[in-house]
N, C-alpha and C positions, 0 to 999 in steps of 0.2 A: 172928229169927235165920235165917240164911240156910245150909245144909249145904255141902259143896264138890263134891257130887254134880251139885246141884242148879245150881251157877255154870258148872260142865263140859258141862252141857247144856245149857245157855243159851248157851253158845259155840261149840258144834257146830251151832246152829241158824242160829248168823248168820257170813255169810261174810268174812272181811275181808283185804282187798289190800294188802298194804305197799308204799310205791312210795321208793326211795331215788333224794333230789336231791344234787346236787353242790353242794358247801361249801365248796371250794376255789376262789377267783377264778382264773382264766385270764391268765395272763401274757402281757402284748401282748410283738411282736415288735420291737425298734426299736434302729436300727443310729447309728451317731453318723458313720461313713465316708462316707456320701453326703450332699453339700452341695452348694447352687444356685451358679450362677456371678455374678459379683458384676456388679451392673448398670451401671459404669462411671460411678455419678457426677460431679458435679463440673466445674469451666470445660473449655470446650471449646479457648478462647480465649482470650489473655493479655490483659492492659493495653497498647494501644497497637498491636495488630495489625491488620491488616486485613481486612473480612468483606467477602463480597458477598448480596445479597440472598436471603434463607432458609435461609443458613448459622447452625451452630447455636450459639450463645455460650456456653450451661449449661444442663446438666442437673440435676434436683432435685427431691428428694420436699418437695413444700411451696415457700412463695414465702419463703426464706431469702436469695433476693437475687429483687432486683422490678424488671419490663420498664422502663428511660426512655425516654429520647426515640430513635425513632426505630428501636424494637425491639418484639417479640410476645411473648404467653406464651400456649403451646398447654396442653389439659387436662391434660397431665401435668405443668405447672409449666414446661415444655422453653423456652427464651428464645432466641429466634431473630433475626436479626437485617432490619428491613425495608428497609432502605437502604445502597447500598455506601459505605464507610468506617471510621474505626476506631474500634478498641471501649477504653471510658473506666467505670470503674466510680469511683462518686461517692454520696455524698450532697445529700439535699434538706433543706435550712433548713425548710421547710414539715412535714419528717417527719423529723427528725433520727437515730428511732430503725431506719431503715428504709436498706437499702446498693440501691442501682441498679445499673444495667449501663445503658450507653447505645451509643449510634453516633452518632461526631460525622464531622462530611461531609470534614473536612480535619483534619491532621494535628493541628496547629498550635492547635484548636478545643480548647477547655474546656467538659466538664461540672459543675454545669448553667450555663443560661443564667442571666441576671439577669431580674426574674418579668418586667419591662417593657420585657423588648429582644424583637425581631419572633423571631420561629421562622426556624431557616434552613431553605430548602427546595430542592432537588434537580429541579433542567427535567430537563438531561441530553436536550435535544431536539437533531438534528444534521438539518440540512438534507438533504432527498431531492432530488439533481437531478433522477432520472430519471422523466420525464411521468408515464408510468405507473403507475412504484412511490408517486408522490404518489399519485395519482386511488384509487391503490388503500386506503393510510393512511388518507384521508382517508373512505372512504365503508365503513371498518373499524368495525364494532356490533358489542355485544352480540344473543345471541335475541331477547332479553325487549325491546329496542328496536325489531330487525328486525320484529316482529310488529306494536308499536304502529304503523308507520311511515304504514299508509295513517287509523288513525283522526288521527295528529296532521299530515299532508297535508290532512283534512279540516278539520279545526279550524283551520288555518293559511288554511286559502282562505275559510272563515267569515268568520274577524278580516278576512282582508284586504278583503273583497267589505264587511262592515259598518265598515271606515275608510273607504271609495269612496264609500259612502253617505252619511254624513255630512261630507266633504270636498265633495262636491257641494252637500249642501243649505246647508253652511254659504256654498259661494263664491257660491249664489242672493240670499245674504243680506247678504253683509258691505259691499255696495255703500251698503247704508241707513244705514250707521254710519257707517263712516272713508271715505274716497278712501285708494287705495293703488295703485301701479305692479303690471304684473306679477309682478316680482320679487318685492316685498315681500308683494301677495297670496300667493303659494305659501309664503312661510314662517308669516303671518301665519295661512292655513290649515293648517297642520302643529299649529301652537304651539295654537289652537284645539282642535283634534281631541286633543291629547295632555292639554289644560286639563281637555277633557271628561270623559278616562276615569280624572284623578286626584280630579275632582269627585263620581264616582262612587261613587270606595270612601271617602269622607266627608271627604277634605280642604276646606278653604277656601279660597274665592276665589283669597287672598293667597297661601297656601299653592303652590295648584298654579300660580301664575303665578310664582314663584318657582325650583318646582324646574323648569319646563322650561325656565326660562331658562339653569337649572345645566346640565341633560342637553345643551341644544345647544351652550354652550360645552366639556362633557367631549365631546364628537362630536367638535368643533376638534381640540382637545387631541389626540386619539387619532389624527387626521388627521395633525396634525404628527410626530407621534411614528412615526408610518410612513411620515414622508418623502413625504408629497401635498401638501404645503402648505408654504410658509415662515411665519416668527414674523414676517414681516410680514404677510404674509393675511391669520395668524391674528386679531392685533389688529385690521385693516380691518375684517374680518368678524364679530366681538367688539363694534366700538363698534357697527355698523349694528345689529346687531341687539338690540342694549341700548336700541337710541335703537327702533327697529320695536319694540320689546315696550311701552317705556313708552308711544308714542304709542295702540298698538291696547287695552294695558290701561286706558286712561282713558275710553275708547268703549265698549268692548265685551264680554259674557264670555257666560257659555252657559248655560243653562238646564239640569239633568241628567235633572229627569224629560222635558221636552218636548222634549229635543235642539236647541233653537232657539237662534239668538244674541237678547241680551237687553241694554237700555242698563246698562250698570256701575252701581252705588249702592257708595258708600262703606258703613262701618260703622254709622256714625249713620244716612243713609238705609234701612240696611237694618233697624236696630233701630225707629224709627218706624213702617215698614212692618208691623214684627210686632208691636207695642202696639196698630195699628188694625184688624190682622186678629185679632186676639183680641180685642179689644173686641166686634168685630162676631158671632163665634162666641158669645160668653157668651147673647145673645142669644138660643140658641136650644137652653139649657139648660133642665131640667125644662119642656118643652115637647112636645106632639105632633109629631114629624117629617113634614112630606111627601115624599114625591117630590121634591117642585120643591126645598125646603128642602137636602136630602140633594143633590143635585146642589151648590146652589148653598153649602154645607158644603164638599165638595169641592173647589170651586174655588177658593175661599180658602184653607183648607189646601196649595192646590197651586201658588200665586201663584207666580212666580218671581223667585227669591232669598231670600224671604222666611225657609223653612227649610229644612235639609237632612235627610235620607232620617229621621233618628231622633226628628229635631223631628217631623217629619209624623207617623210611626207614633204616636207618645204622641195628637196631638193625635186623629188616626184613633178611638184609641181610646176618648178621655174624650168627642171631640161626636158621635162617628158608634159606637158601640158594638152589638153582634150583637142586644143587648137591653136596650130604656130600662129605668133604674132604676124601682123599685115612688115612689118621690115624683113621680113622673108620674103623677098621679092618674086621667087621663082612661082610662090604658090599665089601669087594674087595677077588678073587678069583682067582686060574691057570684056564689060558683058556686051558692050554693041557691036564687038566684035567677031563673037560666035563664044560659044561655051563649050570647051575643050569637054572630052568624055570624062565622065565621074565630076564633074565641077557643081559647085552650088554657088549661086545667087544670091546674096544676103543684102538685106537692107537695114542701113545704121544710120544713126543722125550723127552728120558734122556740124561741132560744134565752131568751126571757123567759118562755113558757108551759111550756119543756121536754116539747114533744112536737111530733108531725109536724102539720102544717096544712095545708092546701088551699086554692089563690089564685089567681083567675082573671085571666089575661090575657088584651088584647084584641089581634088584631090589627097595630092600629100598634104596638104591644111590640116588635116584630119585627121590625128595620128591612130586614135581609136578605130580607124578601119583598118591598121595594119596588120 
């Protein structure tokens, strides 16, 4: 039992602090009188009016109507107009559930188009008479071009110094094949040179003697079409060179990697040609490589016409390979048994022992040292 003397002194002895908080939440301040001004949305532009380029068609929080043809939408949704004419708001068959805004060029014009008619498009080009103000249009850039200007000047005199060169060594050459007049040389070496550089990026024979047949007749064309030429020219200059193309394609084509002209082989000749040079390569499968071997792999692989740039690579890699396969028995060795000179030591995982292994190769392994 405790006295009340005793609990009086035990509270005198200890000090204690009352601290009073507030219990009462504090009432925010908030008025209803001040209001934002309303951000004006909505068409800018009616059906049927008229815009010019970067005027604003609608405004809108969200794409509750979407840019069509001939129109922009900036980040705020804002639909502006990219082409002068007038404005058509439509539906798309493709998105039924979706309204547009367009810009059609003339009055009279219906959106949309039908999915398979051309796009109409806006020249709006007006002839500069004055010398000057052409010279000026004309030599009118961007920076970013202004800058490139002297590396594509260089690249431009590259191409052209390396068509020079090859129009030379080819007119050394075309005397061995066909007879041709002057004339018909100068186009004959054009059609070459152009044969050459569509032979390059991996078209065929047939292929490239084809399309430059197309590209000189679109030359014509475009020659007429600017009033340098009559439709009678045109066809003169159409048959002659129909008839100069079929004569020089029966003689003659090019060679891509050697740059050389080369007698024509049809399809079957060229196919024969590649059954006896594979023949010949099998030959010198699981085998020791030499030097002489390895050269004369090469040349075969390199024959011309025989294959084009991705034929060659493949075969590259199955007869002339960085490193003969281990069935080449000559080139693999015990490394516990001394390591012959020029040999290397490789360590591979076998997958039937499952574990790493250690396998000596010799030398000839390694056709890249030869």
């Amino acid at each position: 039992m405790f006295s009340v003397n005793s609990i009086t002194k035990g509270l005198q002895k200890t000090s204690i602090t009352q601290v009073r908080t507030a219990t009462k939440r504090a009432a925010g301040s908030r008025t209803n009188k001040n209001d934002s001004a309303g951000r004006r949305l909505g068409p800018k532009v009616f059906e049927g009016n008229f815009v010019s380029p970067g005027q604003i068609i609608m405004r809108q929080r969200g794409t509750k109507i979407h840019p069509g043809e001939n129109c922009g939408i900036g980040k705020d949704h804002t639909i502006f107009a990219l082409e002068p004419g007038f404005v058509k708001f439509y539906y798309d068959p493709f998105h039924p559930l979706r309204k547009y805004v367009g810009v059609a060029l003339k009055k009279d014009y219906t959106l949309p188009k039908d999915h398979f008619d051309p796009r109409l498009r806006r020249f709006g080009y007006v002839e500069i008479t004055d010398e000057a103000e052409a010279l000026k249009e004309e030599s009118r850039m961007s920076r970013k071009e202004y800058l490139q200007q002297a590396e594509l000047t260089k690249k431009k005199q590259m191409r052209a110094h390396h068509d020079q060169a090859l129009s030379t060594t080819f007119q050394e050459q075309l005397s061995q094949f066909v007879e041709l007049s002057d004339d018909e040389a100068t186009l004959a070496i054009e059609r070459l040179v152009n044969n050459y550089k569509l032979i390059r990026l991996d078209h065929s024979i047939e292929d490239a003697n084809q399309q430059s047949t197309f590209n000189y007749i679109l030359s014509l064309k475009s020659l007429l079409a600017n009033n340098k030429i009559t439709q009678e020219e045109l066809t003169t200059l159409k048959e002659k060179y129909i008839k100069l193309a079929e004569k020089l394609d029966r003689d003659v084509t090019v060679d891509f990697s050697t740059k050389q002209l080369t007698k024509y082989l049809n399809s079957e000749q060229r196919s024969a040609l590649r059954n006896d040079i594979k023949e010949k390569l099998n030959g010198f499968k699981n085998k020791v490589i030499s030097s002489e071997d390895k050269k004369h792999i090469e040349q075969l692989i390199s024959t011309p016409l025989a294959f084009n740039k991705v034929e060659r690579a493949d075969l590259t890699s199955d007869y002339l390979p960085s490193v003969l396969p281990e069935s080449v028995e000559e080139t693999v060795f015990d490394p516990e048994k001394g390591i012959p000179e020029g040999g290397k030591v490789i360590t591979k995982y076998d997958n039937t022992l499952r574990k790493t292994i250690k396998i000596g190769r010799t030398k000839e392994a390694f056709l890249n040292q030869l």
